[in-house]
Legacy VTK file of the C-alpha trace (Angstrom):
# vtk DataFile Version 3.0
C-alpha trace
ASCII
DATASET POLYDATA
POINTS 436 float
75.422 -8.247 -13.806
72.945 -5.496 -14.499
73.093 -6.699 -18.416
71.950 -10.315 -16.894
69.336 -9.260 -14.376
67.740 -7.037 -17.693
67.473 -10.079 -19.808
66.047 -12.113 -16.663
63.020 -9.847 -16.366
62.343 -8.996 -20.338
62.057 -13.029 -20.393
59.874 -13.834 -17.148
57.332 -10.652 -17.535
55.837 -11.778 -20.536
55.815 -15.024 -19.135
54.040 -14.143 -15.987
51.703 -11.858 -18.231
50.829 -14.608 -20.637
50.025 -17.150 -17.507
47.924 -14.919 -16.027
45.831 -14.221 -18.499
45.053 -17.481 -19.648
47.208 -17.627 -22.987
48.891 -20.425 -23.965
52.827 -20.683 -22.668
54.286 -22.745 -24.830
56.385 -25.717 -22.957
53.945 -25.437 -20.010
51.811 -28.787 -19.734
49.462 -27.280 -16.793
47.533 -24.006 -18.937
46.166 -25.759 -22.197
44.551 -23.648 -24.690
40.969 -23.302 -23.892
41.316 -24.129 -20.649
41.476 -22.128 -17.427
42.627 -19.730 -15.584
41.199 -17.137 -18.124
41.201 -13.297 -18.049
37.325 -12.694 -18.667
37.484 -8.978 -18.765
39.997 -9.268 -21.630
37.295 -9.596 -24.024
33.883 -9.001 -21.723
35.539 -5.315 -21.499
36.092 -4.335 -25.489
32.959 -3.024 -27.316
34.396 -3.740 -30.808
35.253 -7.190 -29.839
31.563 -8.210 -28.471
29.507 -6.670 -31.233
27.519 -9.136 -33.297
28.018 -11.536 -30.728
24.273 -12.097 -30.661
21.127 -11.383 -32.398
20.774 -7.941 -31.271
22.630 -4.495 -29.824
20.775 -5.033 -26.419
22.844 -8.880 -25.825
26.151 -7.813 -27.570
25.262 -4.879 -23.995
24.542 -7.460 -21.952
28.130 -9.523 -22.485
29.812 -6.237 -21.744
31.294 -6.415 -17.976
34.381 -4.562 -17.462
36.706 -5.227 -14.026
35.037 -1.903 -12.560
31.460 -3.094 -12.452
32.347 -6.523 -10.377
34.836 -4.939 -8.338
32.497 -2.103 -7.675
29.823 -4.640 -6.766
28.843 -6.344 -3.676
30.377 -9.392 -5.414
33.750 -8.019 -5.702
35.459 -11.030 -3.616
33.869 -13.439 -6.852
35.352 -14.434 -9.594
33.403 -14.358 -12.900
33.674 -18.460 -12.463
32.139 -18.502 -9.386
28.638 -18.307 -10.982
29.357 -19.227 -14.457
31.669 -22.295 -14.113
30.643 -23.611 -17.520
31.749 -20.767 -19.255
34.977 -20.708 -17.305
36.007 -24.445 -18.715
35.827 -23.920 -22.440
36.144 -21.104 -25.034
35.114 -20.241 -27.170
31.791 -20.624 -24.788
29.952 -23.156 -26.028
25.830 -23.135 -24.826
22.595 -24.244 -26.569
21.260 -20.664 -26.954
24.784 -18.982 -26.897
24.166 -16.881 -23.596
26.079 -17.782 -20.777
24.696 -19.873 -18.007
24.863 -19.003 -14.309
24.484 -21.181 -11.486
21.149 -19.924 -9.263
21.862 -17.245 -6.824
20.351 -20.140 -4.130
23.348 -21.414 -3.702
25.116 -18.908 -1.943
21.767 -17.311 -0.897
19.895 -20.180 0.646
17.672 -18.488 3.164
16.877 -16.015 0.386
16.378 -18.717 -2.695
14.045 -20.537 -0.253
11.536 -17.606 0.635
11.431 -16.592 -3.475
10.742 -19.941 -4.800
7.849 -20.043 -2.037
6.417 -16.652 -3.098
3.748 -16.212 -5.538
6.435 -14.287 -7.973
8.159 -17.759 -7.914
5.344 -19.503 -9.325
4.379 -16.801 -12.171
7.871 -17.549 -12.954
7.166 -21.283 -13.962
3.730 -20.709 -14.923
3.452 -17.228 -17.098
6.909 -16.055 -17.446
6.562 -12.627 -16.419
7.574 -12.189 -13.371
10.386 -10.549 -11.296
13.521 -12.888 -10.876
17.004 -12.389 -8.603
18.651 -10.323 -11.496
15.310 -8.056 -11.897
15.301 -6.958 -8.562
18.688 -6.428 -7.508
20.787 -6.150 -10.949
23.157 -8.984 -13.187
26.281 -7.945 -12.349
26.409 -4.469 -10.559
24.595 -6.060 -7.663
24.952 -3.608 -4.516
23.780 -3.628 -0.633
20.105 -2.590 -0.105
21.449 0.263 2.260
23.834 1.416 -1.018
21.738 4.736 -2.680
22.565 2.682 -6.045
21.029 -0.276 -5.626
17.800 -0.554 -6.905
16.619 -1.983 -3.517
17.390 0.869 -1.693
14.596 2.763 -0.009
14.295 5.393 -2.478
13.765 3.157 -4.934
11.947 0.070 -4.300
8.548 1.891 -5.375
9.813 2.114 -8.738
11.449 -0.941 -9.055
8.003 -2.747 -7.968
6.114 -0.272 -10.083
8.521 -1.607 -13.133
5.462 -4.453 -12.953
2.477 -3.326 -10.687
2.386 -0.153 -12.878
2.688 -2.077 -15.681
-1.302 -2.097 -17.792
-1.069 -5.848 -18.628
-0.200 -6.853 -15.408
-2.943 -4.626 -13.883
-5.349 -5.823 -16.383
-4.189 -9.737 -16.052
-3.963 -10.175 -12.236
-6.028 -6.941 -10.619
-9.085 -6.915 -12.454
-11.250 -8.265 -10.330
-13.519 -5.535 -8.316
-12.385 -6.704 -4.845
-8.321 -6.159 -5.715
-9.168 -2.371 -6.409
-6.883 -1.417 -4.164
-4.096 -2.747 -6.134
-4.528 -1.242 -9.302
-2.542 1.401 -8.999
-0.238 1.057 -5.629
2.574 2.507 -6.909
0.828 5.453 -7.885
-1.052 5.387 -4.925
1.940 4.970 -2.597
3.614 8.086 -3.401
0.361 10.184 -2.214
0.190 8.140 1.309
2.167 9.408 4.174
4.423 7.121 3.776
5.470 8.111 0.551
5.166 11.856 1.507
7.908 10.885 4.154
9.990 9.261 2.163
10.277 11.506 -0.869
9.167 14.903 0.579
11.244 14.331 3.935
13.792 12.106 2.963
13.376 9.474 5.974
14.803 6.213 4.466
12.962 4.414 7.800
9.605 5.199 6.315
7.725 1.998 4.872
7.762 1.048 1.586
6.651 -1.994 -0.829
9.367 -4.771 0.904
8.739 -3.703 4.551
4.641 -4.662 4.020
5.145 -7.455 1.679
8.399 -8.928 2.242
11.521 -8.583 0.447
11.380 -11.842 -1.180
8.805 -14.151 0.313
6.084 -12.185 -1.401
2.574 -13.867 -0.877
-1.017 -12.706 -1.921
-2.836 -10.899 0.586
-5.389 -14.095 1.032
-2.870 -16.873 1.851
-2.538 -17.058 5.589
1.168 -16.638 5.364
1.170 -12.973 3.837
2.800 -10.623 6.310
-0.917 -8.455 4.760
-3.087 -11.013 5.271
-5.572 -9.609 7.939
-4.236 -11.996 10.603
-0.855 -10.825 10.279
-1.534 -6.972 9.338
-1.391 -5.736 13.193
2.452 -7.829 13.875
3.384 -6.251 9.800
2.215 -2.860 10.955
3.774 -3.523 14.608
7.453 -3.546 13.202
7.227 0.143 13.173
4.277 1.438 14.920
5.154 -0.281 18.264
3.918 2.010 20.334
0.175 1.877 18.515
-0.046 -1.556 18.398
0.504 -2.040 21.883
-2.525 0.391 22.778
-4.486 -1.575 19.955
-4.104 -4.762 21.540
-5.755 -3.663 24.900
-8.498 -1.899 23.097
-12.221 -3.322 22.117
-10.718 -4.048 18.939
-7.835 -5.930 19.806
-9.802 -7.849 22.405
-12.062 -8.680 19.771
-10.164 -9.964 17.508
-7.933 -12.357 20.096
-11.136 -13.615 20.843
-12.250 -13.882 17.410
-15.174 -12.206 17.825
-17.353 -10.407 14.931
-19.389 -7.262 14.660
-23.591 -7.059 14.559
-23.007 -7.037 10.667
-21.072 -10.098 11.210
-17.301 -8.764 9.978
-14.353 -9.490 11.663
-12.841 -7.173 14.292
-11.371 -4.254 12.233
-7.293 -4.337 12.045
-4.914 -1.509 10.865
-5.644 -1.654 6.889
-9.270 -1.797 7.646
-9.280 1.455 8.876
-6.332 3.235 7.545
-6.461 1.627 4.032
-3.499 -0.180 2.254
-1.928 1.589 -1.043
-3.478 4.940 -0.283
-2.954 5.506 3.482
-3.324 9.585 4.107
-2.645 11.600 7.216
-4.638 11.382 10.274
-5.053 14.962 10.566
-6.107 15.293 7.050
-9.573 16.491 5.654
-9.974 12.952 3.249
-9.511 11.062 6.911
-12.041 12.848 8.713
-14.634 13.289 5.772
-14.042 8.888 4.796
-13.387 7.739 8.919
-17.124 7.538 9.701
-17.955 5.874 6.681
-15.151 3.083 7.914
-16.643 2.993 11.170
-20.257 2.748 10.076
-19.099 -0.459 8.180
-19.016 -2.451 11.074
-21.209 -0.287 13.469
-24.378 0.403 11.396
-26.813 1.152 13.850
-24.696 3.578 15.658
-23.307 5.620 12.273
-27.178 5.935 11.486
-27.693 7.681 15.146
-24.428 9.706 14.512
-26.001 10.957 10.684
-29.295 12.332 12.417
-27.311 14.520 15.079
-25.555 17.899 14.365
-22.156 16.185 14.010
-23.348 13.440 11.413
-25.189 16.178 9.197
-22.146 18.488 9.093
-19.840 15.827 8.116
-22.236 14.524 5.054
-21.537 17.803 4.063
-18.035 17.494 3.652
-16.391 19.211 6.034
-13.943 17.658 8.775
-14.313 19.934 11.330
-17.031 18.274 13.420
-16.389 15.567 16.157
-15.928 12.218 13.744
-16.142 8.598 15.823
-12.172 8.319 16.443
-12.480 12.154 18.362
-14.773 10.912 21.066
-13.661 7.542 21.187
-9.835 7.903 20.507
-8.048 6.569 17.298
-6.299 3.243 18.587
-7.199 2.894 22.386
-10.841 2.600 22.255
-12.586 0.777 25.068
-15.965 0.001 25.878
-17.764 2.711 27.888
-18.085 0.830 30.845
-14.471 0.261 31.239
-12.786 3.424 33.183
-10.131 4.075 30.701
-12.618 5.069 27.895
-12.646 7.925 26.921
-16.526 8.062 27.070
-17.057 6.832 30.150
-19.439 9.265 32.325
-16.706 10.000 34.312
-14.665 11.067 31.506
-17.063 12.524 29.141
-16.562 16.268 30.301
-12.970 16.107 29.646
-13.414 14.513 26.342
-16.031 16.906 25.061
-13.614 20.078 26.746
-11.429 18.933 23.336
-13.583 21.149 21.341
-16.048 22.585 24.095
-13.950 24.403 26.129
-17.152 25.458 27.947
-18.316 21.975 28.763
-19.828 21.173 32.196
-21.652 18.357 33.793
-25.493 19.244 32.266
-23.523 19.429 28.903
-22.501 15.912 28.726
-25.893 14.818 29.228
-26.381 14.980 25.397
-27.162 11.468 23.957
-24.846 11.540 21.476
-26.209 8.093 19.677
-29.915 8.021 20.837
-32.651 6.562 18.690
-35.422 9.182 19.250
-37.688 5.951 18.379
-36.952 3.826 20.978
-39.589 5.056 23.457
-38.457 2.457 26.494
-34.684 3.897 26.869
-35.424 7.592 25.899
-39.109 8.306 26.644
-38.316 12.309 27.037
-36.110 12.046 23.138
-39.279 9.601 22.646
-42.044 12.277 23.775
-40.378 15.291 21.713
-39.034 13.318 19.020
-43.048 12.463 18.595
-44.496 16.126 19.216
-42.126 17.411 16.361
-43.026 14.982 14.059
-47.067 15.015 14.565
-46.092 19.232 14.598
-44.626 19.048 11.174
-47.528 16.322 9.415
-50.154 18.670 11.027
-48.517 21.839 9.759
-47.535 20.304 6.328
-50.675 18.707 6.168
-52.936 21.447 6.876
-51.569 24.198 4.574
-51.545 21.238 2.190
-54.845 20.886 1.875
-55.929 24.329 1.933
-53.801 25.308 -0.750
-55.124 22.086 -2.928
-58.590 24.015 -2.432
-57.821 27.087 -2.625
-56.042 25.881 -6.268
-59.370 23.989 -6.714
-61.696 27.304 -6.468
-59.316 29.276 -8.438
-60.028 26.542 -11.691
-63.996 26.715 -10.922
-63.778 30.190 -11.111
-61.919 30.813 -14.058
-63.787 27.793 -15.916
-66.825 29.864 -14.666
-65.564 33.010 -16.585
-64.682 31.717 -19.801
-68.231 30.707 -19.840
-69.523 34.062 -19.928
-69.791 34.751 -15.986
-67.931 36.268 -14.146
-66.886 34.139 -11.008
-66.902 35.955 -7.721
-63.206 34.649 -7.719
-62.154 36.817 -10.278
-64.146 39.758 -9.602
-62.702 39.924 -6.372
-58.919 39.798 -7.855
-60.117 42.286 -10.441
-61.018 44.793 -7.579
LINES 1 437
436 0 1 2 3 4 5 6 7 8 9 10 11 12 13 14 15 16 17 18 19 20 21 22 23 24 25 26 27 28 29 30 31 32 33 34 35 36 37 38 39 40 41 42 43 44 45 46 47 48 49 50 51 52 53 54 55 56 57 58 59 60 61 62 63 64 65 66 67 68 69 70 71 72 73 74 75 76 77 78 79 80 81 82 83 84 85 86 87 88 89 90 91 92 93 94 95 96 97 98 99 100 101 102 103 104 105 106 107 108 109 110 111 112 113 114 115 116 117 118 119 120 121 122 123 124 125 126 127 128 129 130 131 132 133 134 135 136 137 138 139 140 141 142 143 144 145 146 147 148 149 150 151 152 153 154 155 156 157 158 159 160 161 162 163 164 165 166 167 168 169 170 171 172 173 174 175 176 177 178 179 180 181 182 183 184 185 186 187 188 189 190 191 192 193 194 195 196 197 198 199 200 201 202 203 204 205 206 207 208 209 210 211 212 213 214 215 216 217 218 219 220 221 222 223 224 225 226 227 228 229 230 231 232 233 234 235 236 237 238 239 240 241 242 243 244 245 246 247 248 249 250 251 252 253 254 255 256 257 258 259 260 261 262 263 264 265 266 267 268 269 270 271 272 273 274 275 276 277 278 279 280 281 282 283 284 285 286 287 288 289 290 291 292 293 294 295 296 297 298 299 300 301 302 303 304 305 306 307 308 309 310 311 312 313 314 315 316 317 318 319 320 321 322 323 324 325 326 327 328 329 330 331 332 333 334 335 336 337 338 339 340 341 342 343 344 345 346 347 348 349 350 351 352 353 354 355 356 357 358 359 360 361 362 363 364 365 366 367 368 369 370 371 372 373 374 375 376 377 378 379 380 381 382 383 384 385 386 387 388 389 390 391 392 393 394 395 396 397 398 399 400 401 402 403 404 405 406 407 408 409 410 411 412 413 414 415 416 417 418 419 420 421 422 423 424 425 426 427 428 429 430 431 432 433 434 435
C-alpha cells in the first residue's frame, strides 16, 4: 500500500507543478503551449535569462520583477495579468516596440485617472512629453500606500519627488522664465528653508504641508486657472485645511470682509489673501527677523499712503535700517484679525490703544497713546498743531542751512580776492591777518 501511495504522488506532483506553471501537460486539451495560466516570475525573476532582452542594461532592469516586489506592493492581491492582459495571452510576448503594454491605471483608479488627465501635467504629457505620469510618481511595480515611509509619496518625500522636475534647469528655464513666475524657480529649494519644511525635516511632523497638500495630489492646475486649489480665490479654503483656526479670524477681519465683498485697495489690488502676505515657496517664521524686516514692505503694497507715514516716524526709520525690533504694521494691528479702528475689537481702537502699545511700552498711559502714529505733518486741516511744528522745523532748518550757506559762499569768495590780490604783488588784508 505504502509502495502504491509513493508512486501516486511521484506521478501527480510533477503534474500539478507543470499545470501550475503554465508548461505544457501533455494529454491535457485545456493548457496549450503559449497560452495561459503562466508563471511570470519564472523568467521576470532570473537576471541571466532577461539580459539582452532589449536595447540596453537599463530595460533588460526594467523586465526584472521578482514575486517579492508585487507581493510586497500595494498590488499584492493582482496578478501580473491584471494590467498586462496582452502579455498574459501569448509568449513569447509579442508587441510593436517589444515592451510590454499595460492597461491605464484609470481603470481601477477612476476618481484618480479623472483629476490627472484634467491637470496641466496631463496635457504636457500629450503635448511635450516631459511630464510626470502614474508610474513617475508612485513607482511601476513596487507601488506602496502614501502613508508607507517607502513610497515615494510619502511626506518625507514628495519634495524630492516633485523636485525630480521643478528642480530640473530645462524645466525651470522652459516653463518659469517669465519674471512674474519667480517664485517658482526654485520651490523645491525654497521649500526646505520655509517653516514648513523646517517642520517636516528638522521636527519630523509628517502633518506639516508639503507640495500635494497646496497643489493637489493629482489634479495639479496652474496657479491662474480658477480651479487651482493656489489660485488667489481658493488660497484662504487651501490654506484653511490646516490653519483652521486662522482662517476663521481672517474671515471676520477687514481683509476677509474685503475680499467677500470683492472690494480693492486705493492702489486698486485685490484684498490681500494668505500667499500675499506670507509668500508661497519661501514662507519663513513669523517671529523671524526676514518677516519683520520684508512685512511692511507687503503691507505698503496695498496701503501706500499709510507705509509712507509709517517710514517718516521713529518706527519706519528703524526698520529701513534693518532691524526687526521696532513695532512693524501686523504688531499694532494684529497678524490675521485686523479690523478697522472704528470697530471695538481692533486692536487700535482708542479704547484699546493703551493696552496695545503696553506690548512693548510697559509704561504706557492715556497722554501716551495720543501719538499719531500715521499723521501727515502736511495736512494742515486734520493736524494743525503736527501742521504748525512740522512748518517751524522746516522754515528752522532752510533758515539755518541757508544762512551759514551763504556766509560761507562769501567768506570762500573773499578768501579767492585776497589771495588773487597777493599773487599780484599785494598783500591782501586777508592774508595778513592769517599771517599774524
Amino acid at each position: 500500500m505504502a509502495a502504491r501511495r509513493l508512486t501516486f504522488a511521484v506521478f501527480l506532483v510533477p503534474l500539478f507543478w507543470s499545470a501550475a506553471h503554465g508548461q505544457e501537460i501533455p494529454g491535457d486539451p485545456q493548457v496549450l503551449p503559449g497560452e495561459p495560466p503562466f508563471d511570470c516570475a519564472k523568467c521576470h525573476s532570473r537576471p541571466e535569462f532577461l539580459a539582452g532582452k532589449t536595447d540596453t542594461p537599463e530595460g533588460d532592469a526594467a523586465l526584472l520583477v521578482p514575486d517579492s516586489i508585487i507581493l510586497g506592493s500595494r498590488h499584492d492581491t493582482l496578478a501580473c495579468a491584471s494590467c498586462h492582459p496582452d502579455q498574459a495571452s501569448i509568449y513569447p510576448h509579442e508587441t510593436p516596440e517589444g515592451a510590454a503594454r499595460a492597461v491605464a491605471c484609470e481603470s481601477c483608479h477612476e476618481t484618480q485617472g479623472a483629476d490627472w488627465h484634467a491637470s496641466s501635467h496631463a496635457v504636457n504629457v500629450s503635448e511635450e512629453g516631459d511630464a510626470p505620469t502614474c508610474i513617475r510618481c508612485h513607482g511601476e511595480h513596487a507601488v506602496f500606500s502614501g502613508e508607507d515611509r517607502r513610497s515615494p509619496t510619502h511626506a518625507f518625500n514628495v519634495a524630492e519627488l516633485c523636485g525630480g522636475c521643478h528642480s530640473d534647469p530645462a524645466i525651470i528655464g522652459t516653463y518659469f522664465a517669465q519674471p512674474e513666475r519667480v517664485e517658482a524657480k526654485a520651490p523645491v529649494v525654497q521649500y526646505f528653508q520655509t517653516v514648513h519644511g523646517a517642520a517636516l525635516t528638522r521636527s519630523g511632523l509628517v502633518i506639516s504641508a508639503t507640495c500635494n497638500d497646496c497643489h493637489g495630489s493629482h489634479r495639479v492646475l496652474a496657479a491662474d486657472s480658477t480651479a487651482s486649489r493656489i489660485h488667489p480665490e481658493n488660497i484662504v479654503e487651501t490654506c484653511g485645511r490646516c490653519h483652521v483656526g486662522l482662517v476663521e479670524t481672517y474671515e471676520q477681519s477687514a481683509h476677509g470682509v474685503a475680499r467677500a465683498e470683492g472690494r480693492r485697495s486705493p492702489t486698486d489690488r485685490p484684498a490681500p489673501v494668505c500667499s500675499d502676505c506670507h509668500s508661497s515657496h519661501s514662507i519663513v517664521r513669523a517671529d523671524a527677523q526676514d518677516w519683520f524686516v520684508g512685512v511692511v514692505e507687503e503691507c505698503g503694497d496695498c496701503h501706500e499712503e499709510l507705509y509712507d507715514t509709517y517710514s517718516d516716524t521713529y518706527h519706519g526709520k528703524v526698520t529701513k535700517l534693518g532691524y526687526g525690533l521696532t513695532a512693524k504694521c501686523s504688531d499694532c494691528h494684529t497678524p490675521h484679525a485686523m479690523y478697522p479702528p472704528e470697530d471695538p475689537r481692533s486692536s487700535v481702537n482708542p479704547q484699546n490703544l493703551v493696552e496695545t502699545c503696553k506690548r512693548c511700552h510697559e509704561g504706557a498711559n492715556e497722554n501716551f497713546v495720543q501719538y499719531y502714529s500715521h499723521a501727515d505733518p502736511k495736512e494742515r486741516g486734520r493736524y494743525p498743531k503736527l501742521f504748525g511744528t512740522w512748518l517751524f522745523m522746516t522754515l528752522l532748518l532752510v533758515g539755518v542751512f541757508g544762512f551759514f550757506g551763504l556766509h560761507t559762499a562769501l567768506w570762500g569768495l573773499r578768501l579767492m580776492i585776497d589771495r588773487r590780490r597777493g599773487k599780484n604783488g599785494e598783500a591782501g588784508s586777508g592774508d595778513q591777518e592769517i599771517l599774524r
